[in-house]
GUKE-390770 format. One record per atom (N, C-alpha, C, CB): z, y, x; residue in three letters. Coordinates in steps of 0.1 Angstrom, whole numbers, plus 5000, padded with zeros to 4 digits. Glycine has a CB too. Layout:
BEGIN
ZYXALA ...
This chain:
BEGIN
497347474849UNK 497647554861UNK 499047614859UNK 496647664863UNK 499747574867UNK 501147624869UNK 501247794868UNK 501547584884UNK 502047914861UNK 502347994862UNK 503348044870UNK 502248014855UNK 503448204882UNK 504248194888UNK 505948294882UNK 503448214900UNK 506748214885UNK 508048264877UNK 507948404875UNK 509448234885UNK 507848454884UNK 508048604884UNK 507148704884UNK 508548624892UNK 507048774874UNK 505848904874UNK 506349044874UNK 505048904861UNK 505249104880UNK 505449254877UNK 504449324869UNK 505549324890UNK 504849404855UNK 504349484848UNK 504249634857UNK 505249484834UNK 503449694854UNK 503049854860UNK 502649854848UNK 501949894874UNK 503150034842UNK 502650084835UNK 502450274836UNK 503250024826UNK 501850324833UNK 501650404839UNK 500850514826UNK 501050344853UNK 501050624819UNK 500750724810UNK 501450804807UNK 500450694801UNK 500850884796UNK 501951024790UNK 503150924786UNK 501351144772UNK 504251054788UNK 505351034784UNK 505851004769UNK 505851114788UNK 506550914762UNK 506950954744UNK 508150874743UNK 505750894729UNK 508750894732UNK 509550864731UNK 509450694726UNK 510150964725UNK 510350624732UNK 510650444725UNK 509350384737UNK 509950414699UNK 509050434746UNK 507850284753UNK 508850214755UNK 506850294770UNK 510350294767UNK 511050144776UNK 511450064763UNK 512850174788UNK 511850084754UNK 512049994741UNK 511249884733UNK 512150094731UNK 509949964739UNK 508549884732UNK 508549794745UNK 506749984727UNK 508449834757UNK 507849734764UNK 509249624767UNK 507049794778UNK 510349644763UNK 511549564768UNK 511749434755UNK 513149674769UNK 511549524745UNK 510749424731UNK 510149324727UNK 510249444727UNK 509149404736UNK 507849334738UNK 507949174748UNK 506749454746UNK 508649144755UNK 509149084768UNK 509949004760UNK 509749164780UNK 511249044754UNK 512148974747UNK 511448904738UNK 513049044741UNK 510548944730UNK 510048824718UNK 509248764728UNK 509048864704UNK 508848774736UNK 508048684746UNK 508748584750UNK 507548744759UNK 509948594753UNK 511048464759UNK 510948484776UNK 510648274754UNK 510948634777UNK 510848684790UNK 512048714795UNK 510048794791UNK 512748714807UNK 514048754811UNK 513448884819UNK 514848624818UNK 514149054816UNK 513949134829UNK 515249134839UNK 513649294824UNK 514449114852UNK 515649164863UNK 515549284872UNK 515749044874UNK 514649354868UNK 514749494878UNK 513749554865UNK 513849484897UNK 514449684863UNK 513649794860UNK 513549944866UNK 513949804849UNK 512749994866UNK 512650134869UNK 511350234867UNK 512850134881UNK 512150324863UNK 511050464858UNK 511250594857UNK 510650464846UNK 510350664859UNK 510150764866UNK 509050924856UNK 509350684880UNK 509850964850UNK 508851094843UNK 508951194855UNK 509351174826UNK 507451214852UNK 506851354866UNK 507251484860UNK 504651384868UNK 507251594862UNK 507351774858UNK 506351774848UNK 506851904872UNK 505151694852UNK 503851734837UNK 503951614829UNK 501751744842UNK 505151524829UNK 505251464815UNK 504651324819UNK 504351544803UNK 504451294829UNK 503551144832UNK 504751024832UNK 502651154849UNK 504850934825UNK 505750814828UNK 505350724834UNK 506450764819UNK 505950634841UNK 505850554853UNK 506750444851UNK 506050624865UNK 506150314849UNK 507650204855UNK 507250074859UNK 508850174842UNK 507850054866UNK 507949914871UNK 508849814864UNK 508449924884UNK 508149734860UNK 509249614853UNK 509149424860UNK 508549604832UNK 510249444865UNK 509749284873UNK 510649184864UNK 510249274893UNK 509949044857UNK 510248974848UNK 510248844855UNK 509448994837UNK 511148744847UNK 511248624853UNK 510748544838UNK 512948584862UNK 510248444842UNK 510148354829UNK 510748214826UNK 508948324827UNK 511348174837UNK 512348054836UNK 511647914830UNK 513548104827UNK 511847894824UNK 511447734815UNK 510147794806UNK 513147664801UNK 510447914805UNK 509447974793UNK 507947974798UNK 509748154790UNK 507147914791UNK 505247934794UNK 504748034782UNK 504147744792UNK 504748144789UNK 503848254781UNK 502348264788UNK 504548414782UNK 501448334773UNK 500448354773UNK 500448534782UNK 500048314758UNK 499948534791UNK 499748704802UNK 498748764794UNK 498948684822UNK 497748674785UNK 496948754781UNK 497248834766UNK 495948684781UNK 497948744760UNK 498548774746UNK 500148864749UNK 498848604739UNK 500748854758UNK 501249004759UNK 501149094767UNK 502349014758UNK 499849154773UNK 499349234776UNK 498349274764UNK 498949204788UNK 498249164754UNK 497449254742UNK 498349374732UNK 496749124731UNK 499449244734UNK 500549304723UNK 500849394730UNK 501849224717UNK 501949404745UNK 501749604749UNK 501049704746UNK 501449644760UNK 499449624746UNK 498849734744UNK 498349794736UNK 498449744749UNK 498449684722UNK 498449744712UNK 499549784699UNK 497649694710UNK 500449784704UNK 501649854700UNK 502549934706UNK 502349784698UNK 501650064710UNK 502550164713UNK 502950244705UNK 502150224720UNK 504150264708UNK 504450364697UNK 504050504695UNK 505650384696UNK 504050594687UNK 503250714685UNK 504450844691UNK 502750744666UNK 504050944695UNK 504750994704UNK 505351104693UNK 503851044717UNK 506851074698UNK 507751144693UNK 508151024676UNK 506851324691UNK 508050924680UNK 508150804672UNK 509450684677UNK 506550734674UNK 510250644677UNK 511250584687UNK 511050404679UNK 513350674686UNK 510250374670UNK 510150334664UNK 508850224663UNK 510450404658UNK 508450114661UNK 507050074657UNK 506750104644UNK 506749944659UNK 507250154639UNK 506650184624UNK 504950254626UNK 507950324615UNK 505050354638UNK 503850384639UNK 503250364652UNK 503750484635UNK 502050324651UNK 501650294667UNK 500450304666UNK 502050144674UNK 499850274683UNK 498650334684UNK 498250204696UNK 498650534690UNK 497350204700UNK 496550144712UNK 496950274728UNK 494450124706UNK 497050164731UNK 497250174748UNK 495950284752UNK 497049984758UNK 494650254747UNK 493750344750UNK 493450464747UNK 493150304749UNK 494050454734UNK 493850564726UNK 495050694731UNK 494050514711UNK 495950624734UNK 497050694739UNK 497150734755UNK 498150614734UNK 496150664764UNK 496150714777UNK 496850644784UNK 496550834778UNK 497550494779UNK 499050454787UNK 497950344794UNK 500850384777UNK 497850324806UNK 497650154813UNK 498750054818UNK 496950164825UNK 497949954812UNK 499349814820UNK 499149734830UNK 499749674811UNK 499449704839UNK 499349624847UNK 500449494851UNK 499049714856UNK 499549414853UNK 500349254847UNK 500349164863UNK 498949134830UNK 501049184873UNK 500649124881UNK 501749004884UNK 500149204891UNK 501148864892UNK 502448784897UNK 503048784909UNK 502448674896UNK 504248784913UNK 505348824924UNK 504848764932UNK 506748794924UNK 503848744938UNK 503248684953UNK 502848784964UNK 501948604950UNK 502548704980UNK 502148734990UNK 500948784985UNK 502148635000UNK 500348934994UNK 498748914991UNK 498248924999UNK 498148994985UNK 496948885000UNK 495948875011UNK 495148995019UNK 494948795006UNK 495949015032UNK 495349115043UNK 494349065051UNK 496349145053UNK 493649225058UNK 493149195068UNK 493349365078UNK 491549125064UNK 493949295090UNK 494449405098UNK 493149475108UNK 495749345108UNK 493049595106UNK 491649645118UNK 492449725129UNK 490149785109UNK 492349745144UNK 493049785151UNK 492049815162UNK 494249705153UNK 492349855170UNK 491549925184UNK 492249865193UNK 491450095186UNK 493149935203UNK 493449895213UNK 495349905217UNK 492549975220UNK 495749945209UNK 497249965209UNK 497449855198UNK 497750135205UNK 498649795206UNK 499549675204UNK 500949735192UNK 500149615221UNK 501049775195UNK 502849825186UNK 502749795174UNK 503449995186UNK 502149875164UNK 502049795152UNK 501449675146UNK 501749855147UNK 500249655153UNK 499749505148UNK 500849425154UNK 498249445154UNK 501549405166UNK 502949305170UNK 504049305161UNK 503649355183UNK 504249405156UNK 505349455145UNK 504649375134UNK 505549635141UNK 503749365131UNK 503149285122UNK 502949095119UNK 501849335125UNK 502249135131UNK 502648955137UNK 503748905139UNK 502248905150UNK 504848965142UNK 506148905140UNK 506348915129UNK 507148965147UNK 506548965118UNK 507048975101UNK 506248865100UNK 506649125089UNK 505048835098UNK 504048755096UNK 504548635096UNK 503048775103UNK 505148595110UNK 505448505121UNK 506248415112UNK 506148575134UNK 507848505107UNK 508748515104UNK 508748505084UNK 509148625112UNK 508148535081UNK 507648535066UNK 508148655064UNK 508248415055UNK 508248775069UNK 509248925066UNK 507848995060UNK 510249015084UNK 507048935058UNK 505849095054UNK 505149045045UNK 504649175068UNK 505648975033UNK 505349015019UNK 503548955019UNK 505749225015UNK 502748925031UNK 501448935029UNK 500848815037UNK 500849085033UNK 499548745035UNK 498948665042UNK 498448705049UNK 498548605040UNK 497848745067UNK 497448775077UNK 496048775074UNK 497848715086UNK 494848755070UNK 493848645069UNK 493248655082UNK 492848665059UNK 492748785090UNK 492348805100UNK 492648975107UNK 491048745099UNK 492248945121UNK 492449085122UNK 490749125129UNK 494149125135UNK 490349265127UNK 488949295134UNK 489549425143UNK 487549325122UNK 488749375152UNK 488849545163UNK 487449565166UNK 489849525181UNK 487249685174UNK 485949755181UNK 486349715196UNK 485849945178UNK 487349665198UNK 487949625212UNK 488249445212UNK 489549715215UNK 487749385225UNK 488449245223UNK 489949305233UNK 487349085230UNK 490649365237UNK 491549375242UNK 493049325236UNK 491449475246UNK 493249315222UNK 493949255216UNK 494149085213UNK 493749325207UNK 492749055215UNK 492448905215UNK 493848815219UNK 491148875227UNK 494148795231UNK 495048745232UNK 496248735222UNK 495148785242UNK 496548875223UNK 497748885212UNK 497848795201UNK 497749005206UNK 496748855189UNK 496148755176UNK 496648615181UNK 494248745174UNK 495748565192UNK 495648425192UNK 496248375195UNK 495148375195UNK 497748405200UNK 498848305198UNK 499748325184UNK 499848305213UNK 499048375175UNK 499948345159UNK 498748305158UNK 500648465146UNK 497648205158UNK 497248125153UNK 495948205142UNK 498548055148UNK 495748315141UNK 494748425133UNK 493548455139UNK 495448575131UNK 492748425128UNK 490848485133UNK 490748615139UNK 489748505118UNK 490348625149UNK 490148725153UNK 488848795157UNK 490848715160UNK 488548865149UNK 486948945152UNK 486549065159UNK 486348985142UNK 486049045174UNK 485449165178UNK 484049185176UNK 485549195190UNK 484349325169UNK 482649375162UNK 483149545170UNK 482249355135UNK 482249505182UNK 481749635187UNK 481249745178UNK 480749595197UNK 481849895184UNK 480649975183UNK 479650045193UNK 480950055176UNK 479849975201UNK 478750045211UNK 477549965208UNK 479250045228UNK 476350105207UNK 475050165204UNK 474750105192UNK 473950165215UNK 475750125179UNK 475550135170UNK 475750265163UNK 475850055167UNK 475150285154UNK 475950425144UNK 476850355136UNK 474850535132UNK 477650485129UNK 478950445126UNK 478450345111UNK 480250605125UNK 477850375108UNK 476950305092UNK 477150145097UNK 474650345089UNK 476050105108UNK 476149985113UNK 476849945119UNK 475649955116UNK 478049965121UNK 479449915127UNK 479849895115UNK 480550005136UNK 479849985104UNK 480649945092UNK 480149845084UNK 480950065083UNK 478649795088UNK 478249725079UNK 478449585087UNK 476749755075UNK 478449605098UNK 478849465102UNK 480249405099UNK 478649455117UNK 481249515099UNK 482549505096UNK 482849425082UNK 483149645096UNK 481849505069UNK 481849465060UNK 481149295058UNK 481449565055UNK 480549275064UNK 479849115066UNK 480949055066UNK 478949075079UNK 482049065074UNK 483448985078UNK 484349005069UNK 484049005091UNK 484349135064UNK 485549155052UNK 484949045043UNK 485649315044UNK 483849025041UNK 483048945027UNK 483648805030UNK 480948945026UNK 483748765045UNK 484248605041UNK 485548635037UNK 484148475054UNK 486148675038UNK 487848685033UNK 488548745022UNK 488648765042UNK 487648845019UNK 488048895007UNK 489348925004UNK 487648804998UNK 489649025011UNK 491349035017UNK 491549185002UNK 491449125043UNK 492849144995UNK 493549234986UNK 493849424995UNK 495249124983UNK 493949405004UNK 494149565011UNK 493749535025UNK 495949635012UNK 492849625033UNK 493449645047UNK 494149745051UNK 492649645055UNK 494349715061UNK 495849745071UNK 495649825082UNK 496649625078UNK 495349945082UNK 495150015097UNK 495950035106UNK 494850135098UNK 495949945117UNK 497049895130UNK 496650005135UNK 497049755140UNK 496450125134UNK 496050215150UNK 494650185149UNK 496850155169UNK 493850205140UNK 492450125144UNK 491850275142UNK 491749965132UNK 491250345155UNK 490850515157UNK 489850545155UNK 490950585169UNK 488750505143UNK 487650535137UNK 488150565123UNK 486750425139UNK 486950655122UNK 487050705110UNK 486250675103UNK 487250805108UNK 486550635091UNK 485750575081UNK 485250665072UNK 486450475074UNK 483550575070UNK 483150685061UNK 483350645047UNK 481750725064UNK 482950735040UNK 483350775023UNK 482450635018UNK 482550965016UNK 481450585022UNK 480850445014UNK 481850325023UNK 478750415017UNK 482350335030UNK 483050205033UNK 484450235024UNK 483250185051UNK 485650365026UNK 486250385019UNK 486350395001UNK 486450455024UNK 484950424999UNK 484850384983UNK 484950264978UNK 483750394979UNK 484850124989UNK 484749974980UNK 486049934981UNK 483749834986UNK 487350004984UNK 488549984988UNK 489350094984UNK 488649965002UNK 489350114971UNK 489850244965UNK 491250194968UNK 489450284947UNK 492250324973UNK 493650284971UNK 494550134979UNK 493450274956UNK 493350114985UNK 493449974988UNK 493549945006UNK 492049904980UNK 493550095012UNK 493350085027UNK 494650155034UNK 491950175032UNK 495550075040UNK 496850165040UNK 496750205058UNK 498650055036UNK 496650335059UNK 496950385076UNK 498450425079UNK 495850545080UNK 498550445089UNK 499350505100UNK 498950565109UNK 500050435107UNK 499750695108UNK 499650815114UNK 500550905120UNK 499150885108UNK 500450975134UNK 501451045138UNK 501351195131UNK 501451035154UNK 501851165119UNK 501251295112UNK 502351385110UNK 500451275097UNK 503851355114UNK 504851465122UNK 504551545134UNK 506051405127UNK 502951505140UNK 502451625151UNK 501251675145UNK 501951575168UNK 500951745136UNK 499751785130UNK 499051885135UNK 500051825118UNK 499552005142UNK 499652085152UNK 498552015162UNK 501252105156UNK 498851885167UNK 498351845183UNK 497351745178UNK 499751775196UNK 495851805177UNK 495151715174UNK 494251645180UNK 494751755166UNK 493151545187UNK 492751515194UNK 493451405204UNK 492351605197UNK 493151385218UNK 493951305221UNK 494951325231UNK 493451225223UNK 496151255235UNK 497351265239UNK 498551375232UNK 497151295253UNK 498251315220UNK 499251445210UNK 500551445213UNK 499451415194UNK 501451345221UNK 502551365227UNK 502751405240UNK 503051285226UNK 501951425244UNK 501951545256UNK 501151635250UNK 501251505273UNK 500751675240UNK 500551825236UNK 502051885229UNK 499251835224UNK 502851755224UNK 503951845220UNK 504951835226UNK 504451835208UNK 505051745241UNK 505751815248UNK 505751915254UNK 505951775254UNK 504551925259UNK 503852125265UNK 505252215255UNK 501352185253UNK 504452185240UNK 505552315229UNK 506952285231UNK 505352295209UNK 507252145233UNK 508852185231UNK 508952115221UNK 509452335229UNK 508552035211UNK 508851975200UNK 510351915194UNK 508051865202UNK 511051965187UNK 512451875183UNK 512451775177UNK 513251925176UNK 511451725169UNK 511451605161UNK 509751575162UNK 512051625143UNK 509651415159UNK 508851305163UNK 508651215152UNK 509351225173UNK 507851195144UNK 507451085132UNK 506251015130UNK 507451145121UNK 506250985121UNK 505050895114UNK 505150885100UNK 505050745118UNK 503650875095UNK 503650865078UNK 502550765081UNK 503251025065UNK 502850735064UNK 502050585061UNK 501150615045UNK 503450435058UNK 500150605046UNK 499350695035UNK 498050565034UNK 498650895042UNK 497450565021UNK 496250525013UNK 495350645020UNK 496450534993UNK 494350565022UNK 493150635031UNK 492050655021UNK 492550535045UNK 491650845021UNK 490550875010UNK 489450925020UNK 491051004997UNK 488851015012UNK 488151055018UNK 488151215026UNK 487351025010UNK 489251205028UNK 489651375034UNK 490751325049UNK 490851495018UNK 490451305057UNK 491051265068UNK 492451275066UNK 490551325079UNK 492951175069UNK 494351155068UNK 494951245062UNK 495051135079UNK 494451255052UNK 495151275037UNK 495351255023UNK 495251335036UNK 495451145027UNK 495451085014UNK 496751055012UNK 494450975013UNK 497150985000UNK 498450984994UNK 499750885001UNK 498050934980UNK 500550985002UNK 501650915013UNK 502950875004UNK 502251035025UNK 502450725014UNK 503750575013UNK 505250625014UNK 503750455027UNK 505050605031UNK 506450645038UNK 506150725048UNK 507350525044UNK 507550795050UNK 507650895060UNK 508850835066UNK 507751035055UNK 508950875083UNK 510450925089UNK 509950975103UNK 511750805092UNK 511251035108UNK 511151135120UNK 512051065127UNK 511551285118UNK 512251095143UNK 513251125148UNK 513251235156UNK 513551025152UNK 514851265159UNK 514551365168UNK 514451375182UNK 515351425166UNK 514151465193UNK 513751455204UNK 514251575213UNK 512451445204UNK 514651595219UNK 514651755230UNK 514051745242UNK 516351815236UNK 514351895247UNK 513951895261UNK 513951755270UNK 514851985266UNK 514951725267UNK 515051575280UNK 513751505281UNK 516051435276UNK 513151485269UNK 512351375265UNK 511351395271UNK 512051355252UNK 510351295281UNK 509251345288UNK 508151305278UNK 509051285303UNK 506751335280UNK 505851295272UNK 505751145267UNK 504751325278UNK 506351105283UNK 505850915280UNK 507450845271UNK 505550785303UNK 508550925270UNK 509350915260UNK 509350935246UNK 510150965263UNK 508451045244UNK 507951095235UNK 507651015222UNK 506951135239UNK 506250935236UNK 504950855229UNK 505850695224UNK 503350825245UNK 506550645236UNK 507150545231UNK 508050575225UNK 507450475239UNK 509150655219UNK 509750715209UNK 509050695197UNK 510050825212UNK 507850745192UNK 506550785181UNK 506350615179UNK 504750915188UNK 505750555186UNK 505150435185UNK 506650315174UNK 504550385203UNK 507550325181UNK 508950285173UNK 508950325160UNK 510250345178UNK 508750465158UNK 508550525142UNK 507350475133UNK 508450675141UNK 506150455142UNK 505450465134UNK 505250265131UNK 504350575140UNK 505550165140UNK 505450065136UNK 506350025123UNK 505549995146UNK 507750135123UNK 508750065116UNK 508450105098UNK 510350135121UNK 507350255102UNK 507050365086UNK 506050235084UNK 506150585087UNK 504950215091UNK 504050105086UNK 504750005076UNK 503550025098UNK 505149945085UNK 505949805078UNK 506849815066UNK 506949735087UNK 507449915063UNK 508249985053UNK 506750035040UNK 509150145062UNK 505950115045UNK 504850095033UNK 504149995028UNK 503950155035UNK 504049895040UNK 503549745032UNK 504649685024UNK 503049625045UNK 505449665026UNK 506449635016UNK 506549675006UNK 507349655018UNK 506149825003UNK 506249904992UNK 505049884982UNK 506450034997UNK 504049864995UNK 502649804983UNK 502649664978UNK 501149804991UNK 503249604992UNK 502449454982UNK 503849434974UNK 501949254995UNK 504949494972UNK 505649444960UNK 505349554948UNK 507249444964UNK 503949594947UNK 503849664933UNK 504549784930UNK 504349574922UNK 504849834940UNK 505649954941UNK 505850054937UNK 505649984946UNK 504250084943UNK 503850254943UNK 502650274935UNK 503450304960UNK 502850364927UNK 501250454914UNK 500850564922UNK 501950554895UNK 499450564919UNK 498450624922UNK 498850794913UNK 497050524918UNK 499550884915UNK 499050974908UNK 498351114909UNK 499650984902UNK 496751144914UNK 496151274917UNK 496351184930UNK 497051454912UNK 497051314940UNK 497251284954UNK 498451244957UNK 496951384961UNK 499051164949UNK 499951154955UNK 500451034949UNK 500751264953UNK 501350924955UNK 502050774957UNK 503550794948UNK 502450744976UNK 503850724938UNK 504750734930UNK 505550614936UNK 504250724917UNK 506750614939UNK 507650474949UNK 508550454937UNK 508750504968UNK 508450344929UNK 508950304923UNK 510250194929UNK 508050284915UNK 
């Protein structure tokens, strides 16, 4: 089986002195070439880095140096392998993945703007991910889907409870077996057993620059106030309503002029563009999980 040229290491533990040394080491006796590095120590000492490697002509063993990282860490406050410890013992994890597309599946309701923003990247090879299918609670998108050529599933919820909508949802996730989904605008809220089989693994969009205006028509609730600025964030979906750990952010700004329905189509621009900017950021190995919060490497 063919290996693919390029990988990305994630690693992620306490801080000490000599890892970038150990793990750049570690690669070099491998007959590994690095072309991007980066890392990141937190305020409480946590290090973080992304290492993306090429291997050229070279056929290494993924399993045999992910053994050796991880068992040759150096001892903290050590710059040295003279003394070392295990990866476990020490708290540090590795993650060994290869530079590929990964496998989606997009869930959406009834608004077009970001799943289109999608299907075009898609279209185009611009979004890093394989489509596999998209599901809605609405067929009103149908059309759309089906001229890129993508499975498209309507699984109603009407006069079901929200359990059995999610279980039917889950029936269709099972044929695909999709790496993350993708919340296009899809306006249900998921509960804590469907979000548990998808830890970290469910990316939303949200107009969460109106936090203030909650329910529905939030852009004519912040035109009512007078609003100056207009955004979107892009966040891992937990179990505390849209808030969970955030991707990307941006704003723009807005004044008086702006009517509600400028507003809204103003917001919808931000928020397809923050989407697409956080998928990027995920499926290229990007971003660490730490507490509550997204590390953008």
């Amino acid at each position: 089986m063919a290996v693919p040229d390029k990988h990305i290491l994630l690693m992620d533990g306490p801080d000490s002195k000599g890892l970038i040394y150990h793990v750049t080491g570690v690669l070099f006796r491998h007959g590994l070439n690095i072309i991007h590095n980066d890392e990141y120590v937190s305020p409480s000492g946590r290090f973080f880095m992304r290492t993306e490697f090429e291997a050229g002509s070279v056929s290494f063993d993924s399993a045999a140096l992910l053994n050796e990282l991880q068992t040759t860490i150096p001892q903290s406050g050590s710059s040295t392998e003279s003394e070392v410890k295990t990866a476990h013992s020490s708290g540090i994890t590795f993650r060994l993945n290869p530079k590929r597309k990964k496998n989606i599946l997009v869930m959406v309701t009834k608004e077009h703007h970001c799943l289109g923003e999608l299907l075009i990247r898609y279209a185009f090879d611009e979004l890093d991910a394989d489509i596999l299918a998209v599901v809605s609670n609405y067929n009103i998108l149908q059309p759309l889907v089906s001229k890129f050529g993508i499975p498209f599933h309507y699984i109603s919820h009407e006069g079901k409870t929200r359990e059995e909508h999610e279980e039917a949802i889950l029936r269709t996730l099972a044929i695909y077996e999709p790496e993350y989904l993708v919340l296009a605008k899809y306006m249900r809220v998921l509960t804590a057993g469907f979000v548990d089989q998808f830890p970290n693994r469910i990316v939303n969009i949200h107009h969460s620059f109106l936090p203030a205006f909650v329910g529905a028509n939030p852009y004519r609730q912040a035109y009512e106030r007078g609003v100056k600025i207009i955004g979107a964030t892009a966040h891992f979906v937990n179990n505390d309503l849209d808030e969970g750990p955030i991707i990307a952010q941006n704003v723009k700004e807005v004044d008086h002029r702006h009517t509600a329905v400028d507003m809204a189509t103003e917001g919808k621009d931000v928020e397809k563009i923050v989407l697409s900017q956080a998928l990027k950021l995920v499926f290229n190995d990007r971003v660490f999980i730490s507490g509550n919060r997204a590390i953008v490497l």
